[in-house]
C-alpha positions in Angstrom: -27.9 -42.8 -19.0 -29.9 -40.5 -16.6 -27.7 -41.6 -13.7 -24.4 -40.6 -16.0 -25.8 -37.1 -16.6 -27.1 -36.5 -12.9 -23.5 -37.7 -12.0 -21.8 -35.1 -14.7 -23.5 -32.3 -13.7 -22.6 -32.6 -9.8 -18.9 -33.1 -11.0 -19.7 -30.0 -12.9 -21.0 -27.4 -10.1 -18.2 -29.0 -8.2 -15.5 -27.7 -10.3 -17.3 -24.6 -10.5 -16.7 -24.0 -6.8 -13.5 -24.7 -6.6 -12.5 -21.2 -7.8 -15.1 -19.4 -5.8 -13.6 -20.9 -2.7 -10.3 -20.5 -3.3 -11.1 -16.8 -4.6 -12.6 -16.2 -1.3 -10.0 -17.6 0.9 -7.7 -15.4 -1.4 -9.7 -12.5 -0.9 -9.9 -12.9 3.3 -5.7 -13.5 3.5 -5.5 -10.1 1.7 -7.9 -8.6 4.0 -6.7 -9.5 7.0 -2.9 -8.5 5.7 -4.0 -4.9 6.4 -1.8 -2.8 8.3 -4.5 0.4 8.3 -1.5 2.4 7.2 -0.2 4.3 4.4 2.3 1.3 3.6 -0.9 -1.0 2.8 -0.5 0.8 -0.9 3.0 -0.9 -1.7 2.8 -4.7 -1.1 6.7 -5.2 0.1 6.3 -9.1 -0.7 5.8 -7.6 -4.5 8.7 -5.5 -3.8 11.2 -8.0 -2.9 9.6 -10.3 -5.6 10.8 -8.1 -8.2 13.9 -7.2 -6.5 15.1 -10.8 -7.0 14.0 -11.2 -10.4 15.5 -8.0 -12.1 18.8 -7.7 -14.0 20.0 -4.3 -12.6 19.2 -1.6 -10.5 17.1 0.6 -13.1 15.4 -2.7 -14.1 13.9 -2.8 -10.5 13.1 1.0 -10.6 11.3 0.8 -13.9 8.9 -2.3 -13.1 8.5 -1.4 -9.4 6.9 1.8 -11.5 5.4 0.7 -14.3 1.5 0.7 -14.1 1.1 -2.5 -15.7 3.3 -4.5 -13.1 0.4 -2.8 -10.3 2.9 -3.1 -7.6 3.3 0.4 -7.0 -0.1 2.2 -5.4 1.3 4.8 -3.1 0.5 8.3 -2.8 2.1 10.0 -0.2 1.0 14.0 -0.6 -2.6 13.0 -1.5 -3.2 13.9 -5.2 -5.1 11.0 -6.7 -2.0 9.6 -9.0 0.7 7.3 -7.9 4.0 8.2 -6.8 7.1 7.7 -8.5 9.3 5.4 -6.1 13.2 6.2 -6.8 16.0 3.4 -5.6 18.9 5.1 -4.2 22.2 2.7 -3.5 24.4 3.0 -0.9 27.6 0.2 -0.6 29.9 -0.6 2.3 32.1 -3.5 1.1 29.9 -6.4 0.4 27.0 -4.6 2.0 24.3 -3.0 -0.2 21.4 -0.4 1.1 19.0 -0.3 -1.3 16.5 2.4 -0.4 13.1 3.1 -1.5 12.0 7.0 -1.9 9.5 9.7 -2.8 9.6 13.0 -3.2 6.8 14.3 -1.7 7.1 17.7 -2.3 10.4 19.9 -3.3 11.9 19.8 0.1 10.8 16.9 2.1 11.4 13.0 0.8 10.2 10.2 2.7 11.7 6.9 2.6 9.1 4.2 2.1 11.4 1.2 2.6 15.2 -0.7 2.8 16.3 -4.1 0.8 19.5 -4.7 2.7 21.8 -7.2 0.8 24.8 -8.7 2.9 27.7 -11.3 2.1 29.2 -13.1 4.8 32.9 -14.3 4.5 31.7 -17.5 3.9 30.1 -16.2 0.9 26.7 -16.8 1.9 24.3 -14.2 1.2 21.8 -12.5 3.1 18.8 -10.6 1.7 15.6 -8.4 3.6 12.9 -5.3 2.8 12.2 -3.7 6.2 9.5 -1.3 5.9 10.0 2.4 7.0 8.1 2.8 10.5 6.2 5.5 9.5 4.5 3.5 6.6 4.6 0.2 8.0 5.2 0.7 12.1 7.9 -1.0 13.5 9.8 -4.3 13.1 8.0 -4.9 9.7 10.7 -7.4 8.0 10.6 -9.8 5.4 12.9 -12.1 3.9 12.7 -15.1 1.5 12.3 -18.6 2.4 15.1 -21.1 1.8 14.2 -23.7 -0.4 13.2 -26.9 1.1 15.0 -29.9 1.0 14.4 -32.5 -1.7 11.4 -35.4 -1.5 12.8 -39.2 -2.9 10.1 -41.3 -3.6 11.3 -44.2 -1.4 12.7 -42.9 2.1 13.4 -45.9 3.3 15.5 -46.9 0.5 19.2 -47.8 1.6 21.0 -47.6 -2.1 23.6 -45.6 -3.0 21.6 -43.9 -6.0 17.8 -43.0 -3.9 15.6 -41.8 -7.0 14.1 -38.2 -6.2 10.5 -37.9 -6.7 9.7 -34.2 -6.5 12.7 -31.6 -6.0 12.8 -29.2 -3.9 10.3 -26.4 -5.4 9.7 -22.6 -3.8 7.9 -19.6 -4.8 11.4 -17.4 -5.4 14.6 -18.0 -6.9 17.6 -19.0 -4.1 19.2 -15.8 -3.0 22.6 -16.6 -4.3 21.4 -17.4 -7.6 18.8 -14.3 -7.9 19.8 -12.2 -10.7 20.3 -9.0 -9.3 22.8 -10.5 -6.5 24.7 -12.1 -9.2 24.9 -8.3 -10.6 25.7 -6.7 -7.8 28.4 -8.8 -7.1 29.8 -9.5 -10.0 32.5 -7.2 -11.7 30.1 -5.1 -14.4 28.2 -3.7 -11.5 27.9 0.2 -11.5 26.3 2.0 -9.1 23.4 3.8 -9.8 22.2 7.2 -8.6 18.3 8.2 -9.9 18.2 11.6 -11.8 14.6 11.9 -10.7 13.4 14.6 -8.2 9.8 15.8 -7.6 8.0 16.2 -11.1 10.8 15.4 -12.8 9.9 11.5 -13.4 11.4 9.0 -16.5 8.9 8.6 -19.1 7.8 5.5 -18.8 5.9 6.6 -15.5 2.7 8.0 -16.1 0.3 9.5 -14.1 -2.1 7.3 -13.4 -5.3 6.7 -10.3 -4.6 5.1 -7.3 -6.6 2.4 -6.4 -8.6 0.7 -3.6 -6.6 -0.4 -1.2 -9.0 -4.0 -1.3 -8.3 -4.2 -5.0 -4.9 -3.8 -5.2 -4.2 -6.6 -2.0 -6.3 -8.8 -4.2 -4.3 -8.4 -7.4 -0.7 -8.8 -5.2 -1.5 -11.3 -2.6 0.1 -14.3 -4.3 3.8 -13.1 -4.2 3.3 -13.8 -0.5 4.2 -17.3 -0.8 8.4 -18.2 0.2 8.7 -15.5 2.1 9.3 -14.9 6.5 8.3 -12.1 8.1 5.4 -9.0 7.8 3.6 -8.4 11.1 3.0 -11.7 12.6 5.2 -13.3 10.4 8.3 -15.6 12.0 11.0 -13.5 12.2 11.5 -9.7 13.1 15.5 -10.1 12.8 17.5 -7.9 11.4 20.8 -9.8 9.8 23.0 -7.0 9.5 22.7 -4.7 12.3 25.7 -2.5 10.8 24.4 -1.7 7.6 20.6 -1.5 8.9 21.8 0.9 11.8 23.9 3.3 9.3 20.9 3.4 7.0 18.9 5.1 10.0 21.4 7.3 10.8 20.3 9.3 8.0 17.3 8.2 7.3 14.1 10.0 5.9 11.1 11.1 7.1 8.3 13.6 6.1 6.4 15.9 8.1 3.6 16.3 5.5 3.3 12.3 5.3 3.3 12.3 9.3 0.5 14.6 9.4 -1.3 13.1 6.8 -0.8 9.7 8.9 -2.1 11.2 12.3 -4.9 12.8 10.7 -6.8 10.0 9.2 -6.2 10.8 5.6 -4.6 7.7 4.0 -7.2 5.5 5.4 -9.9 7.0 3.4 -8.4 5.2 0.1 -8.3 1.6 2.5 -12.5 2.2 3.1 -13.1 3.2 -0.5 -14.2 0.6 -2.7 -13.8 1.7 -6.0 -10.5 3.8 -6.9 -11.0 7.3 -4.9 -10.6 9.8 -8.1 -13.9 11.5 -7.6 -14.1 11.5 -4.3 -11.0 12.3 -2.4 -10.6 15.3 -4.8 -13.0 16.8 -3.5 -13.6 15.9 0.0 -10.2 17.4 1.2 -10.0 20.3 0.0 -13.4 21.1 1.8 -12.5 19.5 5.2 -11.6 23.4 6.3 -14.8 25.2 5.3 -17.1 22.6 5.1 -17.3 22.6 9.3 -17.3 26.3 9.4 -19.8 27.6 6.9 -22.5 24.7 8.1 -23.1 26.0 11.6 -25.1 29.1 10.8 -27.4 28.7 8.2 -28.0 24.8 8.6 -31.3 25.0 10.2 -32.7 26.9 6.9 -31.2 24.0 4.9 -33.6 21.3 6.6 -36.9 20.0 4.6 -39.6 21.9 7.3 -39.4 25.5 7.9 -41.4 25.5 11.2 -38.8 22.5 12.9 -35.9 24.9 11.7 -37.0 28.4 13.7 -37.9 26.0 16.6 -34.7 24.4 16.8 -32.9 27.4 16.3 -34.2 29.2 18.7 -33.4 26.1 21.5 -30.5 25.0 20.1 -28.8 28.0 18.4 -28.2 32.1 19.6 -30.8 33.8 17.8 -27.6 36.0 16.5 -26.3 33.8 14.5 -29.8 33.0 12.5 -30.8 36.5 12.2 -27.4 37.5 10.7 -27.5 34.3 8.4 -31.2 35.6 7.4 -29.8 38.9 6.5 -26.7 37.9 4.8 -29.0 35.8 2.3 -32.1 37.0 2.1 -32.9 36.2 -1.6 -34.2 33.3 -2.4 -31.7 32.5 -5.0 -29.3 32.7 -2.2 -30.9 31.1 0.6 -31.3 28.2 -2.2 -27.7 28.4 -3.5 -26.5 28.4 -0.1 -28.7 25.6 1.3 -27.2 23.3 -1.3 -23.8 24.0 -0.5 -24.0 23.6 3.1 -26.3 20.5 3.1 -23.1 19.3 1.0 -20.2 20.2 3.1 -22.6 18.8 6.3 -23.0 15.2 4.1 -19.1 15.7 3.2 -18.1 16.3 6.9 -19.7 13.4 7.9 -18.5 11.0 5.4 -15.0 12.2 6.6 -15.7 12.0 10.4 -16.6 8.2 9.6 -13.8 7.3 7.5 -11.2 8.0 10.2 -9.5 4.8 11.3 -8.1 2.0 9.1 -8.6 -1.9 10.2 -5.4 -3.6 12.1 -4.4 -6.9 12.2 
């Protein structure tokens, strides 16, 4: 009897750590998927997921958008709620350009990424996301999988009628057979153009927090499965170079989202680890006089009065302190002001260290 209970409970803590391994592993595939760009905020392996599975056009605009999908965790002009992602079609024959936009502000869109859909004359059918270079960097392509070939349970069976065993099983539908391709090319397909412009959004999407980047590669990281491509992945090919090359002739690009980029601020979000409404509020909009307004009177905001007039005398033109004396020589403002500049310092520095984001 003991030897049956010591035996249960070791089966026991074993299946208890199944999960936590497996949550782990999980966790460390997501991590390492990071591209330290503003693209690390829309999981494109979600994207094309959804793509497959939706009936029409506004079907994949709405769930791509919806908060309780979490697919969607972009925000591209920095104001603490997702952006609303618009599909805009373009056709040539039996080629489709599907691209994905935001309006970042009234006169500048950026395009976040292409689903380019292709029939040959053989009537096989072709299907990619190619992230836009300024989100992703370049060459980032994925496509699905093809199902792999059925298992029989005897291969060395000669008959005419082998038994299968396990069919051929992958993580997305067959591209032929994916309902949206069976739309588009079927005759009830009608193009679709998005009434939406910037804050003028369906009602179904509401404002809502972004969240960490961590978070949100944990909660999408399983639609990775049956699926080529990403950085690293196998393939970097572009099927059809027509329709991908006519897409860039006129493609988008923001100068507010490429300044953003250069300058560090979408990887603050990827170091936060909790959703970034408190604290990228108010970080940026005192990056400007945060660095300014703490050079004169931060000796007067350190703990020890006698350290501050030696340092300042060594380290800083006596000017500067005299004038910063007089300026606040009440109390009440030398406190006020003390408080306020030992923030912006403690702000300034937090910023100065969350610069970079983490590359593969």
């Amino acid at each position: 009897m003991k030897n049956r209970l010591i035996l249960l409970l070791v089966l026991s803590i074993s299946l208890l750590s199944f999960p936590a391994f497996s949550q782990t592993d999980n966790q460390a595939a997501a991590d390492t998927a990071l591209l330290g760009l503003p693209g690390d905020n829309l999981d494109l392996y979600a994207v094309l997921n959804i793509f497959q599975k939706s009936k029409t056009i506004e079907d994949f605009e709405k769930t791509l958008n919806l908060k309780e999908t979490g697919i969607n965790n972009l925000d591209l002009d920095l104001n603490d709620t997702v952006d609303f992602i618009k599909v805009v079609t373009k056709q040539d024959k039996n080629d489709f350009t599907f691209i994905l936009q935001i309006d970042v502000n009234k006169t500048e869109v950026q395009d976040v990424a292409v689903i380019l859909v292709s029939k040959d004359k053989d009537g096989k059918v072709t299907m990619q996301i190619v992230g836009d270079k300024d989100l992703y960097g370049k060459d980032y392509v994925i496509e699905p999988k093809p199902p792999a070939p059925a298992v029989t349970a005897n291969p060395a069976y000669t008959g005419t009628d082998p038994v299968v065993s396990s069919p051929a099983t992958t993580t997305v539908v067959v591209v032929e057979s994916a309902p949206i391709v069976q739309y588009v090319y079927s005759p009830v397909y009608v193009p679709y153009y998005p009434p939406y412009y910037y804050h003028y959004y369906p009602p179904y999407h509401m404002a809502f927090t972004v969240m960490a980047v961590g978070v949100y590669h944990h909660n999408n990281y399983y639609h990775h499965g049956g699926y080529y491509g990403g950085h690293g992945g196998n393939t970097v090919v572009i099927h059809n170079e027509n329709n991908y090359n006519n897409y860039n002739n006129s493609r988008n690009s923001s100068n507010t989202v490429n300044n953003n980029k250069n300058n560090g601020n979408y990887n603050k979000n990827n170091a936060s680890p909790r959703p970034s409404t408190g604290t990228s509020s108010s970080t940026r909009p005192s990056a400007g006089p945060s660095t300014s307004q703490a050079k004169g009177p931060s000796a007067s905001a350190k703990p020890s009065t006698s350290q501050s007039k030696g340092s300042s005398s060594t380290t800083r033109p006596s000017t500067t302190n005299s004038a910063s004396r007089s300026n606040y020589s009440s109390s009440a403002s030398r406190s006020n002001y003390s408080s306020s500049a030992s923030r912006s310092s403690s702000m300034g520095a937090s910023r100065g260290g969350g610069g970079g984001g983490r590359r593969r």
